[in-house]
N, C-alpha and C positions, 0 to 999 in steps of 0.2 A: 493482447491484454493491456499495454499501455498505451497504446494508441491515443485515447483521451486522458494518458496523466500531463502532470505538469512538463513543460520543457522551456529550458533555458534562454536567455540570449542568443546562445549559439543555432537556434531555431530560426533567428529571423538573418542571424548572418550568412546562411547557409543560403537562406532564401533570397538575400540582397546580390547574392552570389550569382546565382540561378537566374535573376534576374540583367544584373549587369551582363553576363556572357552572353545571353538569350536575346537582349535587345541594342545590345551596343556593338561598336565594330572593333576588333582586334586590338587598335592602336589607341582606345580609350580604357579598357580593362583596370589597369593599373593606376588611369588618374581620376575617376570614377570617386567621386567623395560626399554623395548627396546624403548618404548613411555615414553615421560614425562607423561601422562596421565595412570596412572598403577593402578589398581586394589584398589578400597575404600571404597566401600560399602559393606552392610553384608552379609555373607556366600546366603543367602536366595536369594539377588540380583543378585547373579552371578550364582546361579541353572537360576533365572529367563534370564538372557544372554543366559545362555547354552541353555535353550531352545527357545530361540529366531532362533539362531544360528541355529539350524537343517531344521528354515524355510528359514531363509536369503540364505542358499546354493542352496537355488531352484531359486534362483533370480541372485545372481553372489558369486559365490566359489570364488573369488579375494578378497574379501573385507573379508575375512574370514583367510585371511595371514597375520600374526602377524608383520610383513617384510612390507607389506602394511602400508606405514604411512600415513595420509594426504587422504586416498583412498574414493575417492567422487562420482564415478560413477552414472547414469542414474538410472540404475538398484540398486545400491546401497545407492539411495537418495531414488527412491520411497517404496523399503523395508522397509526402517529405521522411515521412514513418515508413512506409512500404520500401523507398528507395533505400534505406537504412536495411532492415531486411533483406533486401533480393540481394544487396552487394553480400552481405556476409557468406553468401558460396561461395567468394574466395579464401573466408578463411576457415569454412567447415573444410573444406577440400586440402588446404593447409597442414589442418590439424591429422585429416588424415593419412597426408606423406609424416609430418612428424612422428606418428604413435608407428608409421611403419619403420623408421631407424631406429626405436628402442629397443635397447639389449636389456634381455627376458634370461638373466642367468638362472632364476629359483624354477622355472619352468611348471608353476602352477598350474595346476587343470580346474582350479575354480576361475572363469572370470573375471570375477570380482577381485579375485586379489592376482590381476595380469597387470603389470605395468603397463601396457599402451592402453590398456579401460580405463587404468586412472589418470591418463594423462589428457585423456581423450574428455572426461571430466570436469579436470579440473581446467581445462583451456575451454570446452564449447560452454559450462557452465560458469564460467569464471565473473564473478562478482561485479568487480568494476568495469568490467567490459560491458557488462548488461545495463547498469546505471548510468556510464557514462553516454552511450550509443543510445538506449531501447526508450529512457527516462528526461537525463539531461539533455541529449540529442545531439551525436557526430557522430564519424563515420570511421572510427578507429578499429571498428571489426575486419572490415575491406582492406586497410592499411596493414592492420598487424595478419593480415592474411598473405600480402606482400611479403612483408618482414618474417613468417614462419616458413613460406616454404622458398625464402632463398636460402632459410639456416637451413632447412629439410635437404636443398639441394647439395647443399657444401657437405652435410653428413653422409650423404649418399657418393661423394667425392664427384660432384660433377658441377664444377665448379665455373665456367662459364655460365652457365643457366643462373647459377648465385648469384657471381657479379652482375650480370645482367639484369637480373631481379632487384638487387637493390639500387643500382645507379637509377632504373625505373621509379622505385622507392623515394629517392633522395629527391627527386624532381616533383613525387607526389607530396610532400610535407616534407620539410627541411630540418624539420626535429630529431630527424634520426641521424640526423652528423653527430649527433650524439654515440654514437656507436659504429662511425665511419672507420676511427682508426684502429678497433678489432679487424674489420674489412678488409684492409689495409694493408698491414703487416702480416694476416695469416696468406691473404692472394701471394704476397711478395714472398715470403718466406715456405709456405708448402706448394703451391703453384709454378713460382718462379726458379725455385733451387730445388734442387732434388732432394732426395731422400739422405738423411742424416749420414756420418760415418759413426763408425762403433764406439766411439768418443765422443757422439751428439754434437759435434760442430757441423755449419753446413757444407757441403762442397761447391765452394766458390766456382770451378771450373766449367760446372755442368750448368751455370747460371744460364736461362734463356730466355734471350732479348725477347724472340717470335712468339713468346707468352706474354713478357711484358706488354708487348705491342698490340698485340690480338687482348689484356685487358684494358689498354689505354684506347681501343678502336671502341670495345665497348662502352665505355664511361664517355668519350667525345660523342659517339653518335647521340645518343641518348639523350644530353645537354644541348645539341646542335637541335634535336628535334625537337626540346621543350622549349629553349632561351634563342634558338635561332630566327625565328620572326617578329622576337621583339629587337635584336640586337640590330636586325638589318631597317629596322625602324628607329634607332638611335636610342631608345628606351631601357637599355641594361642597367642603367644607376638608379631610374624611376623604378624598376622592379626589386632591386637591391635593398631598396631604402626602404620597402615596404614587408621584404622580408626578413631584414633586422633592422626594428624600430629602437635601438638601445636608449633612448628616452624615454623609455615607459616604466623604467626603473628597476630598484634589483628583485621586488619581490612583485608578483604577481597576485591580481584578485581579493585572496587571504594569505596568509603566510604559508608556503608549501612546506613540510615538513622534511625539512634539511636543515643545512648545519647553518644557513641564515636565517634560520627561525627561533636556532641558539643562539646566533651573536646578538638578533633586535631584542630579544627579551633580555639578554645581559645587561644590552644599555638602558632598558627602560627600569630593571633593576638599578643598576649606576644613578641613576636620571634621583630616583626619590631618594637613593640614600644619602648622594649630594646633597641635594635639598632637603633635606634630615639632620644633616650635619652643618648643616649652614656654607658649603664650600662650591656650590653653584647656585648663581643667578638665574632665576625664572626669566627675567627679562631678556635674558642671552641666550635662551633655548630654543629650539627649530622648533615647531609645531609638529605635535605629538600626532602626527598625520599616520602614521605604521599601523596604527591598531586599526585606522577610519578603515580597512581593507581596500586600497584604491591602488588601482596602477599609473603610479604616476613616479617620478623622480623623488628621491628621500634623502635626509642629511642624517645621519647620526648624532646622538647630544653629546657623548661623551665616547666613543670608540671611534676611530679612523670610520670615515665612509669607504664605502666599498665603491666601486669604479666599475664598468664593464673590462678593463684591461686586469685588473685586481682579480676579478674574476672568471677571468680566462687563465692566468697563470694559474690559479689551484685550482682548475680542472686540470690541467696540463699536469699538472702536479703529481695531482691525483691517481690517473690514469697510468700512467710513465712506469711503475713498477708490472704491470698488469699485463702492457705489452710489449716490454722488455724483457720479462717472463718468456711472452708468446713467441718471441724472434728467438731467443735465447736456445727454450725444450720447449714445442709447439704443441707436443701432446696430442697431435690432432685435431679432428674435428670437436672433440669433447675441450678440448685445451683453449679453440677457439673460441667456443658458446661460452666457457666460463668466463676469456675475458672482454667478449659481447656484455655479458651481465654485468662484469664490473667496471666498463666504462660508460653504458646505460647508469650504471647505478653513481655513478663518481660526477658523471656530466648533471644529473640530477642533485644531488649533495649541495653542488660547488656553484654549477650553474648562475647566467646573469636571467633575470625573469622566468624564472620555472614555473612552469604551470604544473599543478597538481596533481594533475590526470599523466603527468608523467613517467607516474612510476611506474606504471604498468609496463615501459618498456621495460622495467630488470623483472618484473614479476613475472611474465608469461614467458621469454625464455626461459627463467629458471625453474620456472614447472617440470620441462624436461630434465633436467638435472635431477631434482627434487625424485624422482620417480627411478634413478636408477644409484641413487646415493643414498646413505643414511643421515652423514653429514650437512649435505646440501638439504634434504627435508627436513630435518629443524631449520635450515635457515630460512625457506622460503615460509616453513607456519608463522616465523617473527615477523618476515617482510610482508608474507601477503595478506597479513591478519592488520598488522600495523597500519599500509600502505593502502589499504578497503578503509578502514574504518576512519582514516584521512578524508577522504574522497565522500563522506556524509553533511558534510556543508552544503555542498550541491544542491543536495534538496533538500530543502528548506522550510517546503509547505508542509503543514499538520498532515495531509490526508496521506504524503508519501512515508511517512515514520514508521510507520507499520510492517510497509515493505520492507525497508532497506534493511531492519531492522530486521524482520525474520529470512528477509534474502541472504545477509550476510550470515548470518548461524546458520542459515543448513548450508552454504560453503566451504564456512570455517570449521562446520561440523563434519561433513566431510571429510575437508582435506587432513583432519588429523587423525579417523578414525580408516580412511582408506591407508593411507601413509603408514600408521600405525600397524596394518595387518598386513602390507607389502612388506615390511622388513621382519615381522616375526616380534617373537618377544625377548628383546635381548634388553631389555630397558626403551624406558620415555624417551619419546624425541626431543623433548623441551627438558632443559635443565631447570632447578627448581624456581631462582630468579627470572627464568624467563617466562614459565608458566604465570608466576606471579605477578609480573609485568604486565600481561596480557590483557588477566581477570582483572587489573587495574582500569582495563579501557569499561567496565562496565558502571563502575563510580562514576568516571569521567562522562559515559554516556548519558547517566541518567541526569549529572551535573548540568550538562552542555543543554540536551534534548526535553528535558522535562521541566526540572526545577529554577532554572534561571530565566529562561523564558516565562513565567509565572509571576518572575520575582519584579519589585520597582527597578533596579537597576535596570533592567533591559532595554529602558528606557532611554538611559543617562550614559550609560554603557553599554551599547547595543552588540561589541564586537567580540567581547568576553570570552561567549563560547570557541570565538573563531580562533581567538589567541590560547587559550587551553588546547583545544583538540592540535595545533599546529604544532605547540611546542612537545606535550605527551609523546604525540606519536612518532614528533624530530627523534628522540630518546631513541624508539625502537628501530626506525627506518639508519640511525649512526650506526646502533649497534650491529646490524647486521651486515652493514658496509662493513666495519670493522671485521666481525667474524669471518666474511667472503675471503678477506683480503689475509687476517690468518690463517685460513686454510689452505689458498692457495701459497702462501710463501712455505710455510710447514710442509706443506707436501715436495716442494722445490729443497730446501731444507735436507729433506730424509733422503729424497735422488740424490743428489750432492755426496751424504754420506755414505749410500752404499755402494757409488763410484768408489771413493776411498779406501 
């Protein structure tokens, strides 16, 4: 059905892709710069191009010329959509080892209200997976298809195949180091030690190397087979440099709606009220380049600039309670996914250049949560409601409004009315601020999507809407950082005390 809607940039970088691997030789990949859009992802991605690339030529050999810029074809729109498509068997197949680890304690005989149908739901129908992939155009179904069934394997306690899967992962898009060091610490701590003593410390004794080893054989072979023919072509810093570009500044695109989406609007607050008060110089200001939505390097006018090293330490920060936690009472498989989600969601917050489309890593693992907690599903209707209706910048053009607009309400319809009947009636999921909060994104929408675009300013200030919807929905996207992170200490909290 959308095969002829709009699609993004990322339409022709995929294609620039497809073409550099397709008509160039191995040792040019990386330096390959006749597109602005030039080669970024990990060695694994661009085998996965390459062989895209041998199908694409059955469809139109044009779009396969490096010289080809901008090349949008009939034939080369439905190749490029189809490929997007056929991969997502990997993550229907995903979804259906995840909805098999779901623990079904209410043991409903209605379908409808079985926790693996609504998980099964709210992951194959899932909102910003559709927009991003089916609309905007990438290939994040294939990926987070990777990414659910190593979390699938580790639930299942088979935990080679997990490792295995994600070091795969890591080499396919590097975004998900974002949630390397849940990985991490759960491999080392339930993999490499055994099983607790009656006082929940580990036993040191029974540590074993032959694990450790067998998962460091995993994660070297894997890297040898992605980075090893560039390495022995001398090329490892040319691919480095291309996989963290830290000059492209701290925000990406539009403002991703995190907690530096609150600091740049603090200072642009700062910025007028100086200059309202007479106590800064316009002449001595950086050029109010933030709102122009551009990836590029930024100065702040009045708060410390943020630094990529700035912003590596409050992730680190961030994170640090979550699997400290996990080393600490590992809780399991369940113990681990939670804090998957919370350093998905911490790497995101804190992060140097977030992209948008990010958040769906905390969103889709915590689906599975969501489906066997009462807790967790309020959190995820504030994140996934908040962190979808982020992600409507994207599209941009008049004719997709309609969609995204009734796509996302029968999602969020949905997921609050499935959620709702899996736990019973004990009380709303949403407490009353937060419901409120939510019906707030509907002002904002009509603010953002109807009425400003009509208005002369859109003109003058064309970024408006992007700075509204970024900062509203930073709001939501904090808070339920925040909520993750008390409920998992609360919980750690009340163990603690009934040790006591």
């Amino acid at each position: 059905m959308f095969i002829s809607a709009y699609h993004s940039t990322d339409f022709e970088v995929h294609r620039n892709w497809l073409a550099i691997t397709h008509s160039l030789p191995v040792s040019k990949w990386y330096h390959e710069n006749t597109s602005e859009w030039t080669l970024d992802y990990p060695p694994l991605f661009a085998w996965f191009e390459y062989g895209l690339s041998h199908v694409a030529r059955h469809f139109d050999r044009d779009m396969l010329a490096v010289g080809n810029l901008n090349y949008a074809s009939p034939p080369a729109v439905l190749f490029q959509r189809l490929s997007v498509i056929f991969t997502d068997v990997v993550f229907i197949y995903a979804v259906k080892e995840c909805c098999c680890t779901v623990r079904d304690e209410r043991g409903s005989k209605d379908l409808l209200r079985r926790p693996h149908f609504v998980l099964a739901v709210l992951l194959l129908w899932n909102f910003g997976l559709l927009v991003v992939d089916h609309i905007h155009f990438q290939y994040n179904g294939f990926l987070f298809g990777v990414l659910l069934l190593s979390v699938a394997r580790h639930l299942q306690s088979r935990h080679l195949e997990g490792a295995l899967l994600f070091a795969v992962l890591l080499n396919l898009k590097h975004i998900y180091l974002y949630v390397a060091p849940a990985y991490g610490i759960y491999l080392l701590r339930s993999y490499c030690v055994s099983q607790d003593r009656a006082d929940g410390s580990p036993r040191w004794r029974s540590f074993s190397p032959l694990r450790l080893l067998a998962l460091g054989a995993i994660v070297i072979s894997v890297c040898a087979v992605s980075f090893g023919p560039f390495i022995a072509m001398g090329q490892l810093p040319q691919v480095l440099s291309r996989l963290f570009p830290f000059k492209r500044g701290l925000c990406h695109a539009y403002w991703a709606p995190n907690i530096w989406a609150l600091y740049n609007i603090l200072d642009k607050a700062l910025v007028v009220l100086g200059l309202r008060l007479n106590m800064l110089d316009v002449d001595g200001l950086p050029k109010a380049s933030m709102t122009g939505g551009l990836v590029q390097e930024f100065q702040h006018a009045v708060l410390p600039s943020v630094s990529p090293s700035i912003a590596l330490v409050c992730t680190l920060i961030s994170i640090l309670p979550a699997v400290v936690t996990l080393w600490l009472r590992p809780r399991g498989p369940r113990g681990f996914l939670r804090c998957l989600v919370l350093c998905a969601l911490s790497s995101f917050m804190f992060g140097w250049h977030v992209h948008e489309k990010a958040i769906l890593i905390a969103i889709l693992p915590l689906s599975i949560l969501a489906v066997e907690s009462r807790e967790d599903a309020g959190i995820f209707l504030v994140l996934a409601t908040t962190g979808h209706y982020s992600l409507f910048p994207l599209l941009f053009t008049p004719a997709e409004l309609p969609v995204k607009v009734l796509l996302m309400l029968l999602f969020t319809i949905y997921s609050l009315t499935a959620l709702r009947k899996l736990f019973g009636a004990k009380g709303p999921l949403l407490r009353p601020l937060e419901a409120v909060y939510l019906l707030g994104l509907v002002p904002v929408g009509l603010l953002c999507e109807v009425f400003y675009p009509l208005s002369p300013w859109q003109k003058t200030l064309p970024f408006v809407p992007l700075l509204v919807t970024s900062v509203y929905c930073a709001l939501g996207v904090s808070y339920s950082f925040v909520r993750l992170y008390a409920s998992l200490l609360s919980q750690e909290a009340v163990e603690k005390h009934k040790q006591l």
